[in-house]
Each structure stands twice: as structure tokens, then as C-alpha cells.
N, C-alpha and C positions, 0 to 999 in steps of 0.2 A: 712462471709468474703466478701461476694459479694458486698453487701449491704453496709457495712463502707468500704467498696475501688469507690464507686457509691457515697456516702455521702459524701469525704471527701472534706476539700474545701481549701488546700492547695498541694504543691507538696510533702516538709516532710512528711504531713498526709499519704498522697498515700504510700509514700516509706518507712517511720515506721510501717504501716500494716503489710506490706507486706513481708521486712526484719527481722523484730523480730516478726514476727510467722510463722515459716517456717512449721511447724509443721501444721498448717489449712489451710496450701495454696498448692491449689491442681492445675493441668493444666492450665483448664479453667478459674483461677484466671488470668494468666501471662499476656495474652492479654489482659486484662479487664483492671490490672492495667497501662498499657502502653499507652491505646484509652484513659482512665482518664487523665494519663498524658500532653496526647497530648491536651487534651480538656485546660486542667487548663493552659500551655503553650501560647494555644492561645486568650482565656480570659485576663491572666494577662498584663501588661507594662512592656519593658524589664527592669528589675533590680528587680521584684516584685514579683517572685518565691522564695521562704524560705523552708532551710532546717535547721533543729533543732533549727529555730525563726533566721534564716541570711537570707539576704536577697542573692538570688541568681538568674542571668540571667538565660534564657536556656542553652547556652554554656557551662557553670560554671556547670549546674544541670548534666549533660552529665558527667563530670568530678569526681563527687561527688561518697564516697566509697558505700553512700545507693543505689546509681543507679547502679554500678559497680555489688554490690550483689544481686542486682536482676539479670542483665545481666548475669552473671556468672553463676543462681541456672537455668536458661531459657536453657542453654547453656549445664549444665550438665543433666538436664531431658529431651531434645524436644525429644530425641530418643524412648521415651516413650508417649510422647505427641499424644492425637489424631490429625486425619486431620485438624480438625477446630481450632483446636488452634495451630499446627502448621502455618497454612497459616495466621490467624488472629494476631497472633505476628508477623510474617513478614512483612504484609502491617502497623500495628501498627509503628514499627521499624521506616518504610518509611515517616511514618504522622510526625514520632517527628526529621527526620532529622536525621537517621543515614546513615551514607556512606557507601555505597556498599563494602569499604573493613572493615570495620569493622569486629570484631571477631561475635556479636550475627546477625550481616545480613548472614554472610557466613556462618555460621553453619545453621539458618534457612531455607536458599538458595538450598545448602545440601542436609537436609534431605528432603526439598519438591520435588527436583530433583527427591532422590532416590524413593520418593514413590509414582510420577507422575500417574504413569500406576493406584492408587488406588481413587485419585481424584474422587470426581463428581464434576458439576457446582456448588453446595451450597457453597462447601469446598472454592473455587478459587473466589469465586464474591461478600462474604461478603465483600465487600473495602470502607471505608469513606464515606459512603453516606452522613455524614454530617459533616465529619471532612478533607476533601480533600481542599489540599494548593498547590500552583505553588511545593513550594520542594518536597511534595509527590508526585504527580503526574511525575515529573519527575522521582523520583526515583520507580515508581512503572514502567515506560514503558522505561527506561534505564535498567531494569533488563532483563535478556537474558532469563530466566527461562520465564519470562512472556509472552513475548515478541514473544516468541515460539510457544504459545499455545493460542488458541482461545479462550479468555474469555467474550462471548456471552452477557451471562446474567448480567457481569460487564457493560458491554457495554451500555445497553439499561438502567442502572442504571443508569449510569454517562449522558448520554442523556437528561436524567430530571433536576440534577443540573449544569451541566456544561453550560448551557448559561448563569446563573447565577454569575458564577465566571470567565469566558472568560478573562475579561475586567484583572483581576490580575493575569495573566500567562505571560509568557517568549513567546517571538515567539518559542524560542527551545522546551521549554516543548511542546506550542500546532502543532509545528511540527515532536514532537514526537509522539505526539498522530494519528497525521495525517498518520505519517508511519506505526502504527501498524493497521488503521482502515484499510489501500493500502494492507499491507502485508494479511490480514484475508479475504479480500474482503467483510467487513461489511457494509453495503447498508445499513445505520441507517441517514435518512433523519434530524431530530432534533440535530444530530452530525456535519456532514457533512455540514450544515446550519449552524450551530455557528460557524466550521471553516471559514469558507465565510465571516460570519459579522466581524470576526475577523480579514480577508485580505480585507474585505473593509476599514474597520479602520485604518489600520493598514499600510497598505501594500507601501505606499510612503517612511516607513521609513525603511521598509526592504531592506538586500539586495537580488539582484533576487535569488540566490541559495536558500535560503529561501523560496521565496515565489515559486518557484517550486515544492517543499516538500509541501505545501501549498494548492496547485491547482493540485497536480497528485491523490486525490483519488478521485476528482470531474469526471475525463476521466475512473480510474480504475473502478467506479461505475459506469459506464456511466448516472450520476445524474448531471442537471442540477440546481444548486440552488436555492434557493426562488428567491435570490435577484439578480439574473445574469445579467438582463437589466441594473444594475448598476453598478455589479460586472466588468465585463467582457470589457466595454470602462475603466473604472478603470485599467483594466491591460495592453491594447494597450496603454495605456498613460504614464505610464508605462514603460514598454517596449521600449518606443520610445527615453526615457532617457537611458535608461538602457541596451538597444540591446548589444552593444559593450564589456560593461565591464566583461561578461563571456556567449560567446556566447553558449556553451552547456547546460546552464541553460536558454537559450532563447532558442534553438529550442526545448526545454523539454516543456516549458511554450505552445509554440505553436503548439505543440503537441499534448500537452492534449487540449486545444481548440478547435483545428480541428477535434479530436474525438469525440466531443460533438459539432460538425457541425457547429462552428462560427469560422469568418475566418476574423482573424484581416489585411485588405488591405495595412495598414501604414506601419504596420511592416513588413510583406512581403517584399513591397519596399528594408529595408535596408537591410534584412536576403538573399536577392538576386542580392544587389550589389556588386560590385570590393570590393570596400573597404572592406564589414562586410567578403566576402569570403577570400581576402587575407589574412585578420587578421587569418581567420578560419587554412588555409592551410600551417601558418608559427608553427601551435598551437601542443604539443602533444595529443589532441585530435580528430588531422582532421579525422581520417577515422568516425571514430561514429556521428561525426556530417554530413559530407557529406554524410552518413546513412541517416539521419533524415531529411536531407534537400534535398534527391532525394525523400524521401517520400512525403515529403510537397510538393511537385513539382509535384508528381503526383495528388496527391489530387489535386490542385488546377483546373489541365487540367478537372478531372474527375466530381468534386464539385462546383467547383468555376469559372465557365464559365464566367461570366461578370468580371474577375480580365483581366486588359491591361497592368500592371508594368510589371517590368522586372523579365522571370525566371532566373533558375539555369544552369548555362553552361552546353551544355552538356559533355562536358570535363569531367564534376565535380559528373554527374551521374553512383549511382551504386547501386545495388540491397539493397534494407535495410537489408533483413536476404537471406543465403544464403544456410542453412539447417534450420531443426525443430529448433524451441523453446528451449530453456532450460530449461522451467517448465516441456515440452510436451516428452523432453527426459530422464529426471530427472523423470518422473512419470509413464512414456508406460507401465509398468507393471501390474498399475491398471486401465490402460483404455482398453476399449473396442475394439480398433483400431485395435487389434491381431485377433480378434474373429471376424469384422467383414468383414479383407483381406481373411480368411477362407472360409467364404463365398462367397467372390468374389470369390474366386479361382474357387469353385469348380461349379458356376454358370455359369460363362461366363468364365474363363478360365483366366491365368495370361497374357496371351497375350493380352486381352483387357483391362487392367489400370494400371496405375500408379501409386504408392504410394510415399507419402512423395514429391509430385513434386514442386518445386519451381516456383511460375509464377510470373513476372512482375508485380507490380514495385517491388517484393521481399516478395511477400505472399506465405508460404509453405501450401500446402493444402495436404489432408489427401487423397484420392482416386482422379484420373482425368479420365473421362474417353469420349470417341464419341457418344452416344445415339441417332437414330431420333426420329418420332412422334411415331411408331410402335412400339418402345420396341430395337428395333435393335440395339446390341452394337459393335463397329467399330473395328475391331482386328488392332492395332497397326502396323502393318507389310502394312496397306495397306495407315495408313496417312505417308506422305511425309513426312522427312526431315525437309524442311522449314517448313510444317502445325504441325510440333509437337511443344509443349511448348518447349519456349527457356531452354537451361540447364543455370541452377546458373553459370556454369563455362565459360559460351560464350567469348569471348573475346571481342565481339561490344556488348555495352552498351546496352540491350531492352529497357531502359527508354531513349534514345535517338529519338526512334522511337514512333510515336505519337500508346499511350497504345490504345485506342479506336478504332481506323483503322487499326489496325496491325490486332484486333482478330476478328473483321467485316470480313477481307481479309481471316482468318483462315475459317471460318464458310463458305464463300460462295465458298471456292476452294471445301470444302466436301459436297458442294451441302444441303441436308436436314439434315444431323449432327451434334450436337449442343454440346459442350463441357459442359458438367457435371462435378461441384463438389462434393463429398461426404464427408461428414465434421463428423467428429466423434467429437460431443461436450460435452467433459468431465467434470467435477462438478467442474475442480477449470478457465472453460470458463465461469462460471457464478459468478454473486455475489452472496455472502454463502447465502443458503438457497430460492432463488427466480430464476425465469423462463428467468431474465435479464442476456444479456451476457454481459462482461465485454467490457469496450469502445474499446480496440482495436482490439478484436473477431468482434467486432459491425463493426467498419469500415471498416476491413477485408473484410466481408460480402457485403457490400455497395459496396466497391470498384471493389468486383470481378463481381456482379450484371451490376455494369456499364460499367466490361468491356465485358458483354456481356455473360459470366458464367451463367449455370443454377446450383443454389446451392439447393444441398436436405441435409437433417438437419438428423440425425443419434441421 
């Protein structure tokens, strides 16, 4: 059966096999004859698919009662079905263009849900390697089930053909893609790279929301592209049209670029005028961006020493985060952070640090503590008041106060005591599977370095 559904050179053919012998058609046939399907689909010119000698579109085929009883016999067996053909019909499903509510996607959906936990990588990564189209693709990283779950070895598959089909994607699909390589932290250079050539092409006819989605796994990787010395004035230019018309996807844009240490001066300018702030502060989204734009304010003091435009009022400045993380509180149970306040405790005592503390411009760090050259750690009771990190809750703005000289003044009221961070770096601060932390772990790090912070790496 394998063989004459492999042979066949029509869509009929496929689906009279398959349909009138139900009897020789076993699992591993279902998806065979569906990845045929899709093949013959894309081979043919719309109106050139025939069933019982008519000439039928693919739409029309979709409609048709031989495909129906296929669907339908898919539908009453997958329960029985092994992994590989359950997942290998699902992505098949996807190649020929069924919609996510259809009855045989949500029953395949289903049962690949219920039997998640029995997966391995083979079962989940067989996908198109040579039959991948804009509508599959989309429908394969629109699925929630997928979407959810890190499929690696898909990944580095799609890597080899995907610069090749780039050029015939949707910005939505390939900033679908883009979202799920963000959301896995997959550091896949040949990926990450055809997105780029893609917003270099591309990218004048996007809108910026768009191209945010676009350019945040370039910062989330901390990967600088092949192509960024083109890339990257490409997007200031950009931007320079564009600032205004949704500023929260502009300071997202320049956010991820400041993570990956380039720092557009043009735009700056307007992200730190009257005009772009008023527009900001009439907006429902002002606090999150005056979040992001006391960040970039800080960065600049701290990075971007030759910028002379105009900063951020400081009216307008406020701590960007104000507790832990949401990944880092959402997860505390599998990090290490419990196990190694344990330690502190019972070392130097809880009186000498601090956890979870909040420092200017709005970085939470994991342990803070006084240390000199000796070893000697500074029991809290004896720093000042003023010499203790500001709390998140102060009421005068830290980022008012120039960051660098504030903690210079800290350091030398304690004489040889040198503020210590303890950074507990958990496996989702990196990108999956490598020694890189993520860009905003990264400039975290930078920034607290600069401001004079001795950071030790846990």
C-alpha cells in the first residue's frame, strides 16, 4: 500500500487507494497518504487536481467525500495510532492547508496534547523538510501545542531550508517564527540570519510593530547578525520615519539594539523630545514606555558617553522593574537561589545581604552584599541609611541622580568596601543549551559593572 500511495500520480489515485481498501490501510499509511497529497497539490496548477477523472482545485479536493473518508477513518483510529503517525498527520494536515478548527487538526491536536509527556525529539521534528509552504508554516507555529514545547531538532532542520524559501513568506508567518525561536531561546545562527536578510529586504514596507517581533530574538540571543553593518542603519532609518506612529514598538526596537550595544543617536533625539514624550504620556501605554525610556536614559549616561542630544526629563524617570522578573518568579522553585541564600545565611549571617534587592536604574539582583580585599563582609546595621541601595519604593526618583556618582559616593563613605553582586544564573538566563546569556541578563551585567558593582557569577 505504501508503494501505490508513493506511485500514485494523481489526487483521485491517492484517495481511491486509500478509501476502497480500508482493509490494507494501516496507521502509518494515514500520513503517507496526506504528505502525497500535499506534494501532488503543489506540483499541480490550480484547477488540475482530478478526482474520479474531474478536474478538481485544492479547495474543491478538501470538500470532496473521498477526502472527507479519509479524514473521518484518521479521526476514528489516531487513538490507536502510534506517536509518529500521530504527529506526522498533524504536520501533514498543516502542509495541505487545514485550519486549526477543523475537526481532523483538533482531534490530532488532542490526542498529541494528551500524550505530550511520551514524545521524544524523532516523533515532534519529522516536519516538511521538503514540503514546507508560507500556510504550513504558519499553521505549524500558530499552533499552541507547538508553540509550547521546544522542538530543537525541527529547528536546526528548518535552518537548512528556510533561507531558501524566506523570500515566499508572509512577514506574519516569518514573525511567527521569530516569536517562537524568542520564546525557546534558540541561538540557531543560519535562523536568526535569514530573519535579518528578511528585515533587510523587507523592512521599509513593514509596519514597526512588525518589525519589533522581527529584531527582538536578535537582543533575546544576544546575536549580532551577519549582515548588522547594514542591518542596523537600515533600521535608524527607519525608525526616523516611523518613531511616532507607535512609540512602544519604538522603544522595543531600541531596546533590543542597545542590548546588542548599538545605539541609534537620530533616534534618540526624537524618543527624548517634547513632542515624541507628549505623545507618550497622553497614550494608554505611558507607564511601560517611560519604563523603557528611563532605561535607555540610563544606558546612554552609562554606554553612550559621546551622545550630546537631549535626554529624558527627569520628571519622566522611573525604575524600569521594581521587583524580580516574572520568568525568575514564575520559576524560583527550580533555581538554585533558595540553596544558595542557605548558604549565605549560615556563612556570614542574614544580617550581612540582601536578597532580591532592587538597584538603579531598576535592575533586581539576587544577593547584594559590602565585601573588602580581605574577605570581610560588612553587616548591614553598620552601612548608613543613605549608603544602602535605594529601595524600589523611594519616592525621589534614583535615575534622577547621575547612576555613576551616586555609587562612587557609596563606595568611598565605606572606605575599602566594595558592593558585591551575587547573581544566581539559571538555564532559562541563557540561550538553550550555550554558555551565552541572554541580551538583557548581558546588559544587566554591563550596566551594574559600570556602575561600579563587583558582580560574581553563581
Amino acid at each position: 500500500m505504501k508503494r501505490l500511495i508513493e506511485r500514485s500520480r494523481s489526487v483521485g489515485e491517492v484517495l481511491r487507494w486509500v478509501t476502497q481498501n480500508p482493509s490494507k490501510v494501516s496507521a502509518s499509511h494515514y500520513p503517507i497518504a496526506l504528505h502525497k497529497l500535499g506534494q501532488l497539490l503543489q506540483q499541480q496548477q490550480p484547477g488540475q487536481a482530478t478526482v474520479n477523472g474531474e478536474s478538481r482545485g485544492p479547495g474543491q479536493m478538501l470538500e470532496q467525500p473521498e477526502f472527507q473518508t479519509l479524514c473521518q477513518a484518521i479521526i476514528s483510529g489516531c487513538s490507536k495510532f502510534d506517536n509518529f503517525s500521530i504527529v506526522n498527520c498533524l504536520y501533514a494536515a498543516a502542509a495541505l492547508g487545514l485550519p486549526g478548527e477543523s475537526p481532523l487538526v483538533r482531534v490530532l491536536e488532542d490526542e498529541s496534547r494528551s500524550r505530550l509527556g511520551r514524545f521524544n525529539q524523532k516523533d515532534v521534528s519529522m516536519v516538511f523538510s521538503s514540503e514546507a509552504n508560507n500556510k504550513a508554516l504558519e499553521a505549524i507555529f500558530s499552533s499552541q501545542l507547538f508553540y509550547e514545547n521546544r522542538q530543537e531538532r525541527f529547528i536546526r532542520s528548518m535552518a537548512e531550508w528556510l533561507p531558501r524559501k524566506a523570500e515566499n513568506l508572509t512577514p506574519y508567518t516569518m514573525a511567527l517564527i521569530a516569536k517562537y525561536v524568542a520564546r525557546h531561546r534558540l541561538r540557531e545562527p543560519r535562523l536568526l540570519d535569514t530573519i535579518a536578510n528578511f528585515l533587510l529586504k523587507r523592512g521599509e514596507q513593514l509596519d514597526s510593530k512588525v518589525i519589533q517581533k522581527l529584531v527582538f530574538p536578535f537582543s533575546r540571543m544576544n546575536y549580532r547578525p551577519s549582515n548588522h553593518s547594514e542591518l542596523f542603519p537600515k533600521l535608524e532609518a527607519i525608525l526616523e520615519q516611523k518613531a511616532g506612529s507607535s512609540p512602544l514598538a519604538t522603544v522595543n526596537i531600541l531596546m533590543s539594539m542597545f542590548q546588542l550595544s548599538h545605539f541609534p543617536q537620530t533616534v534618540l533625539h526624537q524618543v527624548f523630545s517634547p513632542a515624541f514624550i507628549t505623545n507618550v504620556m497622553s497614550s494608554p501605554y505611558a507607564l511601560i514606555v517611560r519604563r523603557y525610556l528611563s532605561l535607555l536614559d540610563a544606558a546612554v549616561e552609562l554606554e553612550f558617553r559621546d551622545y550630546s542630544g537631549p535626554r529624558l526629563d527627569p520628571r519622566y524617570r522611573v525604575l524600569m522593574f521594581e521587583h524580580a522578573l516574572t520568568a525568575d518568579e514564575a520559576n524560583r522553585k527550580y533555581s538554585y537561589k533558595g540553596l544558595v541564600a542557605e548558604a549565605l545565611r549560615q556563612l556570614v549571617g542574614e544580617e550581612c545581604y540582601r536578597q532580591d534587592e532592587v538597584l538603579p536604574p531598576g535592575y533586581c539582583t539576587d544577593f547584594l552584599l559590602w565585601v573588602n580585599r580581605s574577605g570581610t563582609v560588612l553587616p548591614l546595621s553598620r552601612v548608613s541609611a543613605a549608603s544602602k541601595a535605594p529601595s524600589a519604593h523611594t519616592t525621589t526618583s534614583p535615575a534622577a541622580i547621575s547612576l555613576r556618582s551616586s555609587v562612587l559616593a557609596l563606595t568611598s563613605d565605606l572606605q575599602d568596601f566594595a558592593p558585591v553582586v551575587l547573581s544566581v544564573n539559571d538555564k532559562w538566563h541563557y540561550c538553550q543549551n550555550s554558555d551565552i546569556l541572554v541580551g538583557s541578563r548581558a546588559m544587566r551585567d554591563r550596566h551594574l559593572r559600570l556602575l561600579g558593582y563587583c558582580l560574581v557569577q553563581v
